[in-house]
Backbone as JSON, one array per atom type, in Angstrom:
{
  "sequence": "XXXXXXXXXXXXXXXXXXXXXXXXXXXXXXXXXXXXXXXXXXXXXXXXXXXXXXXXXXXXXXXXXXXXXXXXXXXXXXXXXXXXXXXXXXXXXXXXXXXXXXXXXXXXXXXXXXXXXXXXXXXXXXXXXXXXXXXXXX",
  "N": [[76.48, 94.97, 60.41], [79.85, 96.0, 61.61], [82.98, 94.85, 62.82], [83.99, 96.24, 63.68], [82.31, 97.63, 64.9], [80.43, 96.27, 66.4], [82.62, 95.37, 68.36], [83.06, 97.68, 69.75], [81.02, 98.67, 70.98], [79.99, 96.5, 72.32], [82.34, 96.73, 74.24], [81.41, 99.13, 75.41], [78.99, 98.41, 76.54], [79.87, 96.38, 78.44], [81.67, 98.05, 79.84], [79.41, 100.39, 81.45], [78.24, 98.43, 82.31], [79.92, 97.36, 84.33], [80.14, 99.89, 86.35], [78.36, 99.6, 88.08], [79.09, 97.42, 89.82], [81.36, 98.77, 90.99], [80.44, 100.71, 92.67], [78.18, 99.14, 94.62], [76.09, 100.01, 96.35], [74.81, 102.54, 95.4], [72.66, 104.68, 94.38], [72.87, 106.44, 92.38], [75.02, 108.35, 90.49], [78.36, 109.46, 92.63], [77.11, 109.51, 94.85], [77.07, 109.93, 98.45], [78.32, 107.1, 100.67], [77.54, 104.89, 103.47], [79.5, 105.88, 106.54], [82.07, 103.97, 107.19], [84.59, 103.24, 109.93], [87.78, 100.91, 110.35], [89.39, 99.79, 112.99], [92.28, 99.06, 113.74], [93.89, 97.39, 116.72], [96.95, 96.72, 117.78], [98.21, 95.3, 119.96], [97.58, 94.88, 123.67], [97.72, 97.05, 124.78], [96.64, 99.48, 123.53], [94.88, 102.06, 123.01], [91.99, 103.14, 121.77], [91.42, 105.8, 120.14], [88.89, 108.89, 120.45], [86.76, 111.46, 119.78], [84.48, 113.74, 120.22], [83.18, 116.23, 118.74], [80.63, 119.28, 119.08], [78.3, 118.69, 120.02], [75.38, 119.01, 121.63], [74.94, 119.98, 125.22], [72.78, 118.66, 126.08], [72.6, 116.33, 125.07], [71.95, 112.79, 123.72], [74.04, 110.25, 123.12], [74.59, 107.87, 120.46], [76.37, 104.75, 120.86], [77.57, 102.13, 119.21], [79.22, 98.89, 119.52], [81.06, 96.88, 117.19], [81.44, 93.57, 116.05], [83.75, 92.6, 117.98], [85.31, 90.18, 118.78], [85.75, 87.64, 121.29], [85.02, 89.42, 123.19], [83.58, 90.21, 126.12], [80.86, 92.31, 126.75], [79.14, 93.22, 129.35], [76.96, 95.14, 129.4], [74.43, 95.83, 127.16], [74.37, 96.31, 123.67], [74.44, 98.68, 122.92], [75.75, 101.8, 124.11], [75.29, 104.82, 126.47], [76.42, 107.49, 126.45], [77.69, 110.55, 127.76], [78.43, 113.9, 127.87], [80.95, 115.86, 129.21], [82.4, 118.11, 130.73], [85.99, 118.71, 130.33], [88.23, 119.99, 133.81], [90.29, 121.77, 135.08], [93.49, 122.15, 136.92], [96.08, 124.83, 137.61], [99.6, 125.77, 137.61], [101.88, 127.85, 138.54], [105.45, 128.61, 137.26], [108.26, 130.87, 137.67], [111.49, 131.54, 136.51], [114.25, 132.12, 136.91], [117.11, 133.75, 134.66], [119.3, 132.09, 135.1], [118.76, 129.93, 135.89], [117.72, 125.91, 135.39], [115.83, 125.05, 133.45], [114.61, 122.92, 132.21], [115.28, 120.57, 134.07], [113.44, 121.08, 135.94], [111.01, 121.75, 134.96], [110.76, 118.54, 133.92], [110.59, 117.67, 136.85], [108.06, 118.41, 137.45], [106.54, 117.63, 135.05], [106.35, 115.02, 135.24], [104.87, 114.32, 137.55], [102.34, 114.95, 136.59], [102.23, 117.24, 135.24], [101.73, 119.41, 132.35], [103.22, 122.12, 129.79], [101.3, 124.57, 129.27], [101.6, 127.6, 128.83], [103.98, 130.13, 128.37], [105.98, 132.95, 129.23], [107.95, 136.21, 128.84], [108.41, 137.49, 131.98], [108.21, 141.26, 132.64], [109.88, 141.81, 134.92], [111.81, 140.51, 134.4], [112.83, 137.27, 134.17], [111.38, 134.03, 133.16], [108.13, 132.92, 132.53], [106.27, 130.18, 133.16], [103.33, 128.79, 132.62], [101.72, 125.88, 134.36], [99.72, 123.29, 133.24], [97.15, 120.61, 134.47], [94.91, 117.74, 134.26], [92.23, 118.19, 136.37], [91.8, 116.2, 139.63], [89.7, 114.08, 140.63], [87.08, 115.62, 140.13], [84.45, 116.31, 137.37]],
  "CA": [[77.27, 95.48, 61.52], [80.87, 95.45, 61.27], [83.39, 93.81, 63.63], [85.0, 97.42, 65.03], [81.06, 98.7, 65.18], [80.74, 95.2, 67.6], [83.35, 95.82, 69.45], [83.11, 99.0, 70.77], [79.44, 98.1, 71.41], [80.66, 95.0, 73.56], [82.89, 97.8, 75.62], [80.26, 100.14, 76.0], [78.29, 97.63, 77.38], [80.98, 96.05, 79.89], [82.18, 99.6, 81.13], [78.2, 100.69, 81.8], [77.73, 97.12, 83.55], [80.98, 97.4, 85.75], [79.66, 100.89, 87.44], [77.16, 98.78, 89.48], [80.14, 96.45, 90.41], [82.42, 99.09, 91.76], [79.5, 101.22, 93.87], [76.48, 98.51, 94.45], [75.01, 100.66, 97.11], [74.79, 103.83, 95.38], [71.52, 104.67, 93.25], [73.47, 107.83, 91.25], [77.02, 108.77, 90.63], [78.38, 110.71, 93.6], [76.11, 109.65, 95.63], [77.8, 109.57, 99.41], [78.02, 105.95, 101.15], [77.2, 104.72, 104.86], [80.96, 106.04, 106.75], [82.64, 103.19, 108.88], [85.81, 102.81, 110.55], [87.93, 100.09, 111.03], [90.58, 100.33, 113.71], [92.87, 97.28, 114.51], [94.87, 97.28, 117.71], [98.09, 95.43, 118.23], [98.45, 95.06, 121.39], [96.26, 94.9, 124.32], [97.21, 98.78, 125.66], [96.57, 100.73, 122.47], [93.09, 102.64, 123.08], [90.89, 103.44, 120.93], [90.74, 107.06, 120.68], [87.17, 109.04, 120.54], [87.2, 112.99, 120.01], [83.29, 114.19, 120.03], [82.71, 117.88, 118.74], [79.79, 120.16, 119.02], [77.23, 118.14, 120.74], [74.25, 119.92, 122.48], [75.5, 119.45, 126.3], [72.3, 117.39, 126.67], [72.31, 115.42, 123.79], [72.5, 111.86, 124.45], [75.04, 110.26, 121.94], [74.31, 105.98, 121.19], [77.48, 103.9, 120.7], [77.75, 100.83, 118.93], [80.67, 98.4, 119.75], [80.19, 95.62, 116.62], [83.01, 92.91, 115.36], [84.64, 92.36, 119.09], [85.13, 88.38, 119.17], [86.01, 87.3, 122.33], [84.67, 90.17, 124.1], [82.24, 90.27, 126.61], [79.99, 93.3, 127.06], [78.04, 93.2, 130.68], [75.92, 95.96, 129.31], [74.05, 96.02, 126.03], [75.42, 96.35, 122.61], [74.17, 100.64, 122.62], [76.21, 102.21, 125.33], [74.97, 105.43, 126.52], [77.32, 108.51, 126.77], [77.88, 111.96, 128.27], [79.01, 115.48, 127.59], [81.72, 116.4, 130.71], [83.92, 119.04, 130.59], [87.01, 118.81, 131.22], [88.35, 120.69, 134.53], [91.87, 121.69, 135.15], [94.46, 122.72, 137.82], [97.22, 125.45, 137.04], [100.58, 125.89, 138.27], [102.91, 128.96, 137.48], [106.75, 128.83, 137.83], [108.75, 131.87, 137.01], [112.56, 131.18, 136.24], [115.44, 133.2, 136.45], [117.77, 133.39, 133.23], [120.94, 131.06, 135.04], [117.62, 128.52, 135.91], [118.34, 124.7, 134.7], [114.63, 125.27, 133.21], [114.26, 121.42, 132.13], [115.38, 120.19, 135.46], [112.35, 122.14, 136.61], [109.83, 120.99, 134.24], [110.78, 117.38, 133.74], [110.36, 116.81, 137.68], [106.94, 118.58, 137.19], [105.78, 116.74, 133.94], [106.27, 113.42, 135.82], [103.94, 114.51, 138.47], [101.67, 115.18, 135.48], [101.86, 118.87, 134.64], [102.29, 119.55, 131.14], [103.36, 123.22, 130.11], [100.27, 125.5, 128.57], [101.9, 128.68, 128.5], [105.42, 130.53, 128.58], [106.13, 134.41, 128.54], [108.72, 136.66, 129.51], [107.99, 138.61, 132.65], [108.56, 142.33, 132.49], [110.96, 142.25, 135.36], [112.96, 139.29, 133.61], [113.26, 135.59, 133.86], [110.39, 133.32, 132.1], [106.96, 132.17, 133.47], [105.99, 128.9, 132.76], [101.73, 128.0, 133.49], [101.53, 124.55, 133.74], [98.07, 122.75, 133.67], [96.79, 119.31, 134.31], [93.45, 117.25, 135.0], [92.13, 118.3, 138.5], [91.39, 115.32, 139.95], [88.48, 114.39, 141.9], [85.8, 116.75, 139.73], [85.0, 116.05, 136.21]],
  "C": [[78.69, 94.94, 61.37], [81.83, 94.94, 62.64], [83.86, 94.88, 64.24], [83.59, 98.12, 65.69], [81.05, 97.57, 67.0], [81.52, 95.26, 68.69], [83.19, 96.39, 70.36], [81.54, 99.08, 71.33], [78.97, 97.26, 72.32], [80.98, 96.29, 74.74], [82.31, 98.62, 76.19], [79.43, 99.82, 77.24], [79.14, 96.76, 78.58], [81.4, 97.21, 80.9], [80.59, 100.05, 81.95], [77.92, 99.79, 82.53], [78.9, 97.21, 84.77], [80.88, 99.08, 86.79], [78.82, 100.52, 88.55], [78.3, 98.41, 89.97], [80.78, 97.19, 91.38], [81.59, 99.9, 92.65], [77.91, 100.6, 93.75], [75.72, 99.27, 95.22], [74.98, 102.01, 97.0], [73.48, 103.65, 94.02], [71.55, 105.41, 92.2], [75.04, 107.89, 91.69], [77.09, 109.34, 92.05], [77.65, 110.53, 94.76], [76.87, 109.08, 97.64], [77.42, 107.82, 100.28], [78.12, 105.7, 102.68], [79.13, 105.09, 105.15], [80.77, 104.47, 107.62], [84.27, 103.32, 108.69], [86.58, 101.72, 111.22], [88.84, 100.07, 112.06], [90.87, 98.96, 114.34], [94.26, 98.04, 115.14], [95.92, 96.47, 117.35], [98.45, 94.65, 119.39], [97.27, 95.48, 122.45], [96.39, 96.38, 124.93], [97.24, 99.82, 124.8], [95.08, 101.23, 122.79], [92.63, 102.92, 121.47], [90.67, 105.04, 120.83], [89.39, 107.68, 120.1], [87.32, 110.43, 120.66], [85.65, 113.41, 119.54], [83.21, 115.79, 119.62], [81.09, 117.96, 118.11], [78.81, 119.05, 118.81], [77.24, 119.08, 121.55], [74.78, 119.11, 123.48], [74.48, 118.53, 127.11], [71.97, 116.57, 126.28], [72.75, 113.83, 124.58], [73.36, 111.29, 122.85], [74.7, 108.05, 121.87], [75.8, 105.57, 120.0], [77.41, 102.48, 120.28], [78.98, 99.78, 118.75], [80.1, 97.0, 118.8], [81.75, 94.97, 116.12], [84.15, 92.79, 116.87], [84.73, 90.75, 119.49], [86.27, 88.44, 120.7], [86.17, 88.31, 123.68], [83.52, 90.37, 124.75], [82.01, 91.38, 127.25], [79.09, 93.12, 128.17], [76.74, 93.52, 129.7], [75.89, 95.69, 128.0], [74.82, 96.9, 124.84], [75.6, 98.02, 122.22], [74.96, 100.7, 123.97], [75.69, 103.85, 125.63], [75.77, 106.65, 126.87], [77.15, 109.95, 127.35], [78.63, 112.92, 128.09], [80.01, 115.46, 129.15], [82.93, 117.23, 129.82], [84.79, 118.66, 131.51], [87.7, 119.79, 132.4], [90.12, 120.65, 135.01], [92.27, 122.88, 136.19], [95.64, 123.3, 137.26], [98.18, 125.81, 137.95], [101.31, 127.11, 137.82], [104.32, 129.01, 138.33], [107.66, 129.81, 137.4], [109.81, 131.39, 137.41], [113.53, 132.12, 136.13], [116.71, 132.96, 135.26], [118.97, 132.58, 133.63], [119.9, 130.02, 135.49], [117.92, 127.43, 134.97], [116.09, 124.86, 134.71], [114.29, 123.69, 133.11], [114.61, 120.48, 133.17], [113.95, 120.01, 136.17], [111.06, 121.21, 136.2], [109.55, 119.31, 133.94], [110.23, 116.79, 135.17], [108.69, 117.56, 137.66], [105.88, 118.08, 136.74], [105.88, 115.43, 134.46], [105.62, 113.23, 136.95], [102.54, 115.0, 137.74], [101.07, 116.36, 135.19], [102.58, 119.03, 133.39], [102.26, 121.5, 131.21], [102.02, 123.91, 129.07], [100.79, 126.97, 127.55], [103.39, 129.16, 128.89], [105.33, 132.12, 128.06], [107.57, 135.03, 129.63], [108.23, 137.45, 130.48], [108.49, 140.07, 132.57], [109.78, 142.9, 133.44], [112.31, 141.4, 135.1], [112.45, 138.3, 134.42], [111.63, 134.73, 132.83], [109.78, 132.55, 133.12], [106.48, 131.77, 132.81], [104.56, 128.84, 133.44], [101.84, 126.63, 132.68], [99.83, 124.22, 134.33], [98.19, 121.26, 133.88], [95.58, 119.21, 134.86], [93.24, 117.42, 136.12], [90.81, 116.95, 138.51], [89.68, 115.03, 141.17], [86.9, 114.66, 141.22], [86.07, 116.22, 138.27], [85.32, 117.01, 135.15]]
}
């Protein structure tokens, strides 16, 4: 055996051993791995956001909150969740074309109506539907 046969016989064998190394918990190439997510706050009023799609509306959904040091959980480490639709209140303001339109909407949006929709009406000026969370109902 010669010293370039050796070699490349060595590398064969190092590249084939370092595929374990770089995916230990996979039993075949390709093979998909457990998902997680880590998400680091900075500050104490950043949330966490959480966007669920297409859950059955009576599905129950289990939550695991893991890695929180110096947080104390009342309730157990599964939390139990719920489907709610959201329910919303609409506003409509129609505007005539010498209208200070952002005047309008800014003292609106700070009473917490954001705008949905905008069209021209057929006899002129522009109608604004605004929506927001109706309170109260979920």
């Amino acid at each position: 055996m010669t010293n370039t046969t050796a070699i490349l016989l060595l590398g064969a064998l190092a590249i084939a051993g370092s595929t374990t190394l770089a995916a230990p918990n996979q039993t075949y190439p390709g093979q998909p791995t457990q998902g997680r997510v880590f998400i680091e706050n900075r500050g104490p009023g950043q949330a966490i956001p959480v966007s669920v799609h297409h859950v059955a509306g009576d599905a129950t959904m289990k939550v695991q909150v893991v890695g929180t040091p110096g947080v104390t959980i009342a309730a157990p480490a599964v939390l139990d969740t719920r489907r709610a639709r959201q329910t919303w209140e609409y506003h409509r303001v129609v505007m005539q074309p010498d209208d200070d339109v952002t005047l309008e909407l800014n003292r609106l949006g700070s009473a917490g109506w954001e705008t949905a929709l905008q069209y021209v009406a057929p006899r002129g000026g522009l109608v604004v539907v605004l929506k927001r969370p109706r309170e109260g109902r979920p």
